[in-house]
C-alpha positions in Angstrom: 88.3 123.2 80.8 90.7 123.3 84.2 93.7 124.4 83.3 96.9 123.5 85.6 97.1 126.9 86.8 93.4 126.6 88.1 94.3 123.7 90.0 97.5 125.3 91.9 99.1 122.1 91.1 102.5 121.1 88.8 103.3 117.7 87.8 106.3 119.2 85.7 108.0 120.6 88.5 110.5 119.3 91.0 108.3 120.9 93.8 105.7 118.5 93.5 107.9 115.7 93.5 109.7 117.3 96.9 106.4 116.9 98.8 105.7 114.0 101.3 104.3 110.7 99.0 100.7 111.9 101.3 100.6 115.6 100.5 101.0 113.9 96.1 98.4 111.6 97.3 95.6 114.1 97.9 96.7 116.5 95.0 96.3 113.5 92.7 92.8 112.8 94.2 91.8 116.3 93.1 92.8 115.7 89.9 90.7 112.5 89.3 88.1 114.4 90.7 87.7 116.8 87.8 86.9 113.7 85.2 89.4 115.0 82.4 92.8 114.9 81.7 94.4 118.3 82.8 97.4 119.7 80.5 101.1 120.8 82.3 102.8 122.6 80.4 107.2 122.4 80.3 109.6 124.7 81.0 113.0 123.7 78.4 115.3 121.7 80.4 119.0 121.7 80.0 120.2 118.7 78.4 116.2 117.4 77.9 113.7 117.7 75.1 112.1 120.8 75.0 108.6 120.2 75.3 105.0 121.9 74.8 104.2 119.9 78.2 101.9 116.9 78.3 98.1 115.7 79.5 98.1 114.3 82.8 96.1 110.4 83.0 95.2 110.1 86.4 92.4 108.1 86.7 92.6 104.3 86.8 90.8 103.7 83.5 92.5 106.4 81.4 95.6 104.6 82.0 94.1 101.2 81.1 92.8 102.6 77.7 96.1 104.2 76.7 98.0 100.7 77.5 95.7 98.7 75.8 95.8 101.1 72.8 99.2 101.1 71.7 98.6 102.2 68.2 97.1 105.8 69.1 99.4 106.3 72.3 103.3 105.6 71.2 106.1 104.2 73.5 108.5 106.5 70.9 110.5 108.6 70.9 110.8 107.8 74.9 108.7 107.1 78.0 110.6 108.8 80.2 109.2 112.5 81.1 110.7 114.9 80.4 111.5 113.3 76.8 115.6 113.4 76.0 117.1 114.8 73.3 117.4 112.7 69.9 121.0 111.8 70.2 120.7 109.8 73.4 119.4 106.8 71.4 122.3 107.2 69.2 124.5 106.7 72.2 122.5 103.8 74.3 120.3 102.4 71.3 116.7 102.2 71.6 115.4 100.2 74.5 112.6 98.1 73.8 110.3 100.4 76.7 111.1 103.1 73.8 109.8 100.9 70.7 106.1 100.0 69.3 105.7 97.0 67.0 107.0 95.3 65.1 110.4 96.5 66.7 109.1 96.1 70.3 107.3 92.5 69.6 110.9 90.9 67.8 112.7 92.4 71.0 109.6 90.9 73.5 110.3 87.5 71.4 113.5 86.8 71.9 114.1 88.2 75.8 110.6 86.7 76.8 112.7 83.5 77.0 114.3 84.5 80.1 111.2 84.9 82.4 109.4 81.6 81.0 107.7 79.7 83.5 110.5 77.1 82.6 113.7 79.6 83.4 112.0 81.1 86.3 111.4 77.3 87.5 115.5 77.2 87.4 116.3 80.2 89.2 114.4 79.2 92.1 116.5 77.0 94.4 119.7 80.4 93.1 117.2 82.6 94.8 116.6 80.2 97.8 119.9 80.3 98.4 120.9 84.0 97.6 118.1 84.9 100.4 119.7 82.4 102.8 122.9 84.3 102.6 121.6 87.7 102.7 119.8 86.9 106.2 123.1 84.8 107.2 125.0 88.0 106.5 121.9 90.3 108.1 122.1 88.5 111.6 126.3 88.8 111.5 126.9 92.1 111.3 123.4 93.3 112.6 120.7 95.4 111.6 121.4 99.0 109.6 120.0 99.6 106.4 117.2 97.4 104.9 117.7 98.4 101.4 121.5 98.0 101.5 122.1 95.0 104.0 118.9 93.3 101.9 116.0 94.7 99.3 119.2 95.9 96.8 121.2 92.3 97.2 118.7 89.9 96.2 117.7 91.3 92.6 120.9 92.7 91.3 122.6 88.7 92.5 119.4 87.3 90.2 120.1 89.9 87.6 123.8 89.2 87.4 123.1 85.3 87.7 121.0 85.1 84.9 123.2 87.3 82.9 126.4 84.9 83.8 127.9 88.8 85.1 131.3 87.6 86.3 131.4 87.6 90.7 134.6 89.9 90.8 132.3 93.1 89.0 129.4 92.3 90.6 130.0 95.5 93.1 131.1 98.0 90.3 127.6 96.8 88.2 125.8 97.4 92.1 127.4 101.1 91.7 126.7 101.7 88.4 122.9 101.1 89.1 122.7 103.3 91.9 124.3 106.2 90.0 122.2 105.8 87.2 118.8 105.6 89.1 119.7 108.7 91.4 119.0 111.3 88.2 115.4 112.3 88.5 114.8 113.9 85.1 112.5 116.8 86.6 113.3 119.7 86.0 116.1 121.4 88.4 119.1 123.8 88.4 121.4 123.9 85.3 124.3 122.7 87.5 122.6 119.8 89.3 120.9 118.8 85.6 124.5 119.2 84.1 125.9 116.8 86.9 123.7 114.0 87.0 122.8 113.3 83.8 126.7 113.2 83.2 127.3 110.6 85.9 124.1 108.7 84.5 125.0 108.5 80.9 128.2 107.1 82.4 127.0 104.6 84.8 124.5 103.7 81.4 127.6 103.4 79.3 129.3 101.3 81.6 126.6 98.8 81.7 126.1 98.8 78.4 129.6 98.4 77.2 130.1 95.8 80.3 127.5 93.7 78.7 128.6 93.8 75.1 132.2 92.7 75.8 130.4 89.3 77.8 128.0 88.9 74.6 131.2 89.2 72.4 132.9 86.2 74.9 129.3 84.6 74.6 129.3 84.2 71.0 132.6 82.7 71.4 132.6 80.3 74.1 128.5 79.9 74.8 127.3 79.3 78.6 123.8 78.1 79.7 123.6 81.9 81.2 120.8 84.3 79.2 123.7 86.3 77.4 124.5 83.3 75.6 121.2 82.6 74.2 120.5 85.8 73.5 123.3 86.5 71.3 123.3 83.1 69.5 120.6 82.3 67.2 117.9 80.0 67.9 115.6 77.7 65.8 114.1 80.9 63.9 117.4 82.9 63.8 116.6 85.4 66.3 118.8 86.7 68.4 119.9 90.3 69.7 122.7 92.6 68.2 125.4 94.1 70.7 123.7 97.2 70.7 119.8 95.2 71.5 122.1 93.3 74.1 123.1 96.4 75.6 119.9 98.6 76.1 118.4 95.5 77.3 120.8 94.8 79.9 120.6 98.4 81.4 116.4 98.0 81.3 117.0 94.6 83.2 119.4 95.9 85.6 117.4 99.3 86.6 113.8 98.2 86.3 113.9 94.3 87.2 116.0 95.5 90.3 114.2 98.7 91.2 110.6 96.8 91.3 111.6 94.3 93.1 113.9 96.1 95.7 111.3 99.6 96.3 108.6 96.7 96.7 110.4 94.6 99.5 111.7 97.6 101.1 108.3 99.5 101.0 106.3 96.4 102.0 108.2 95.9 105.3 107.4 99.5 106.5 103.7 98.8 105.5 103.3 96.0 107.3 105.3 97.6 110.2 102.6 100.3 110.5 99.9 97.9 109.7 100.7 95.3 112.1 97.2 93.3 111.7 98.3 93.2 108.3 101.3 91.7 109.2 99.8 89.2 111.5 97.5 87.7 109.1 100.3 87.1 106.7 102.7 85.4 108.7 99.7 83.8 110.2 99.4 81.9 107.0 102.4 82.8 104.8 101.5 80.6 101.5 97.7 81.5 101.8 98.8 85.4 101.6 101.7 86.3 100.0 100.4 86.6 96.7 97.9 89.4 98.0 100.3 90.8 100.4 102.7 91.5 97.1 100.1 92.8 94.6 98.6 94.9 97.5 101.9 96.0 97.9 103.0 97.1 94.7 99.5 98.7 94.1 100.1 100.9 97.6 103.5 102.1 96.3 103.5 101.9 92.6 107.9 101.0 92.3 107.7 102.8 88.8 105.6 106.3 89.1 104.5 107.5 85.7 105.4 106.7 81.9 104.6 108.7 78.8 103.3 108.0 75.9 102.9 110.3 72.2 99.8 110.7 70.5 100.0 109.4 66.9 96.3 110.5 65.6 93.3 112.3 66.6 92.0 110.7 69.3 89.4 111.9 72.5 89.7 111.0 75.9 86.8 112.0 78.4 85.8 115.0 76.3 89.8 116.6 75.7 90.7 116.2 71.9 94.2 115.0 71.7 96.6 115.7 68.2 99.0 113.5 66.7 102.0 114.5 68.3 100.7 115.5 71.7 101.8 113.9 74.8 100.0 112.0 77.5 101.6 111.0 80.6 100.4 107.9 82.8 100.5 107.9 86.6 100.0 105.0 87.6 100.2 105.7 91.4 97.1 107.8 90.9 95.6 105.2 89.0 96.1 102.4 91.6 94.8 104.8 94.3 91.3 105.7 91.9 88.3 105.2 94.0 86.0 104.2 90.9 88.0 100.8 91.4 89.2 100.7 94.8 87.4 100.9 98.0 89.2 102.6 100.4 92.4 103.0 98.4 94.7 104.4 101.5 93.9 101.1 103.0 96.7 98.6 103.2 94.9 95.5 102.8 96.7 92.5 101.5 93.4 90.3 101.2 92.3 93.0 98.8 89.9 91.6 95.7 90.0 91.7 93.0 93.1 94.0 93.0 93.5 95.1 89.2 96.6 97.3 89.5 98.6 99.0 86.8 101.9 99.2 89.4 103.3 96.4 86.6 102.2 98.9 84.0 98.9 98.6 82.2 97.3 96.0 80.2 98.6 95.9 76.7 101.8 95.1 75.0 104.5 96.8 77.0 103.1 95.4 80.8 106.2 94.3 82.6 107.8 91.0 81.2 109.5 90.9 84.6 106.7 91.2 87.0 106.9 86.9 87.7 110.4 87.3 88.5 109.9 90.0 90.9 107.2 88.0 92.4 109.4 85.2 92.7 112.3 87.1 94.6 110.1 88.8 97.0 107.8 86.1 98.1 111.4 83.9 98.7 113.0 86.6 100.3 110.1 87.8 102.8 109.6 83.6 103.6 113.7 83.7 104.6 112.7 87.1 106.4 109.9 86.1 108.3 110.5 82.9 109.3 113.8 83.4 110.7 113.8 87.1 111.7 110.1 86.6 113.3 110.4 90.0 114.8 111.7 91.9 111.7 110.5 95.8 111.4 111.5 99.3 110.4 112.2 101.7 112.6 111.4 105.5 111.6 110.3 106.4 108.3 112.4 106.0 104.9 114.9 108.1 103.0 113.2 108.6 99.5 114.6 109.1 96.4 113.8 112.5 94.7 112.3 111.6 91.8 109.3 111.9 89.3 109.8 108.0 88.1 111.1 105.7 90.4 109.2 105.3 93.6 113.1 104.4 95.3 113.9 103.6 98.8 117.3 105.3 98.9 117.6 103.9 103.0 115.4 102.2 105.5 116.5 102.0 109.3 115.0 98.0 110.6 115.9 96.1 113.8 115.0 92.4 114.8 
């Protein structure tokens, strides 16, 4: 069996995740070529889990059988990698990412009525009008930053309508996601793994405890915004405590607006360098949006890896897994696995069929947000195009440093 050592490749260390998004390309590409999961094993990190280190799924239908299977391959104690410690969901509560059923299925129940074809329906004359401002304020003051001036206003002003967040703490909710996505959780320095976890737990807390004091108001006085009916009952009684309310809020807020932001802002510098691609789809807008996004969010994959813990004896492509052990899903490499995608480099928004995992696998934890962030983008890239025809980035964009997010921290554009 190929060890990690063998390979000359790290997934556990922040080296790896330094390296240009091409150079992680082709070392994933070896790894699929060896047809079996490799093990990386984990230094301790400060203020994390110490782990034994975890089996790296890197082929397209690995990933698919581990998302399907979410009996033998746990959401708890935590998806992220590395794990953290056990008192974290003591402070923040358990997010429903965290949580197999029945826990994660009552929690599905009662936020699954936010994203029904029905809400969504209602949103989409809020978003309509959120993207006209945007590109009002874009051609005012000029172009600078993509991600700032557009791709991180759209989903945060759905996030915070939907919510019924109050306009005058819009900004300070903007800020507090920002700090809390900037901690990459690989392993680094003690002082830079001291310093950002601190001001993420904060910027988490915040959120949370922003949320809670609404819900409280909610329970009170109830709007038609989603806090209110999530924190009064419905025809079955179901409803979400303050501490439910609050981990949700923080996983609506940080992955609902990461997706859809990293997509938009990644999409316009693919079809800058891909400008036949970009033709064709303002060439017929309606007739290719659909593939343009899904092509999209396959080519960048917004969310990089998850993990998952092994709960019985189980074998995957000839490696015998314990209960306990831990498996790690990459769903970039996946969505680049040339078993299921011809080509995979190409950017090719007519691509089909297109099954991607950049929504997360098949099974019970694929993203209950992926409509919305359909939604937004296609509206917001129809404003774009139409009235910014010649819309385009210029130079290449300021990444985030990170094992999870696939983040845009900047993008330089011009019309």
């Amino acid at each position: 069996m190929t060890t990690a050592t063998q390979t000359g490749i790290d997934l556990a260390d922040l080296a790896f995740w330094r390296r240009s998004p091409q150079e992680r390309d082709h070392d994933f590409a070896r790894l699929r070529k060896l047809g079996h999961p490799v093990f990386f094993a984990e230094r301790r990190v400060p203020l994390l889990r110490s782990g034994k280190g975890f089996h790296a799924l890197v082929r397209h239908a690995d990933v698919v059988e581990a998302s399907r299977n979410a009996k033998v391959f746990s959401s708890g104690p935590a998806v992220t990698n590395p794990e953290p410690p056990g008192w974290v969901k003591h402070v923040f509560g358990d997010s429903m990412v965290n949580l197999d059923d029945p826990r994660h299925a009552r929690l599905r129940r009662i936020v699954s009525r936010a994203f029904s074809p029905k809400m969504l329906g209602k949103l989409d004359d809020d978003i309509v009008k959120a993207a006209g401002r945007i590109v009002d304020d874009v051609v005012k003051e000029g172009p600078r930053d993509f991600v700032a001036q557009v791709a991180a206003r759209l989903p945060i002003h759905v996030i915070c309508d939907m919510v019924g967040v109050p306009d005058d703490i819009r900004a300070k909710v903007h800020q507090h996601v920002d700090v809390s996505t900037a901690y990459t959780g690989v392993r680094m320095s003690l002082p830079r793994t001291v310093a950002m976890a601190g001001r993420n737990m904060a910027a988490l807390l915040a959120l949370q405890r922003l949320v809670i004091r609404l819900g409280r108001e909610r329970e009170k006085n109830p709007s038609d915004d989603l806090v209110s009916a999530l924190v009064n009952a419905n025809v079955d009684g179901e409803r979400l405590t303050p501490a439910e309310l609050g981990s949700f809020f923080t996983l609506l807020l940080v992955a609902g607006n990461e997706t859809a932001r990293n997509t938009m802002a990644h999409g316009l510098k693919l079809l800058t360098d891909n400008p036949a691609q970009r033709e064709r789809l303002t060439g017929d807008f309606d007739g290719h949006i659909g593939g343009a996004i899904e092509e999209t969010v396959r080519h960048v994959s917004p969310i990089m890896q998850f993990r998952r813990t092994v709960t019985e004896e189980y074998e995957i492509r000839g490696v015998r897994l314990a209960p306990g052990d831990k498996v790690v899903l990459f769903y970039g490499s996946a969505n680049r696995d040339e078993d299921v995608f011809d080509d995979p480099d190409r950017y090719d928004i007519t691509r089909s069929p297109n099954p991607h995992v950049g929504f997360g696998g098949p099974g019970p934890h694929f993203c209950l947000g992926a409509n919305l962030a359909r939604q937004e983008i296609k509206i917001m890239y129809r404003e774009l195009f139409t009235r910014l025809p010649g819309i385009r980035t210029v130079g290449d964009p300021e990444l985030l440093l990170s094992n999870f997010d696939n983040s845009v921290r900047a993008q330089a554009f011009t019309f």
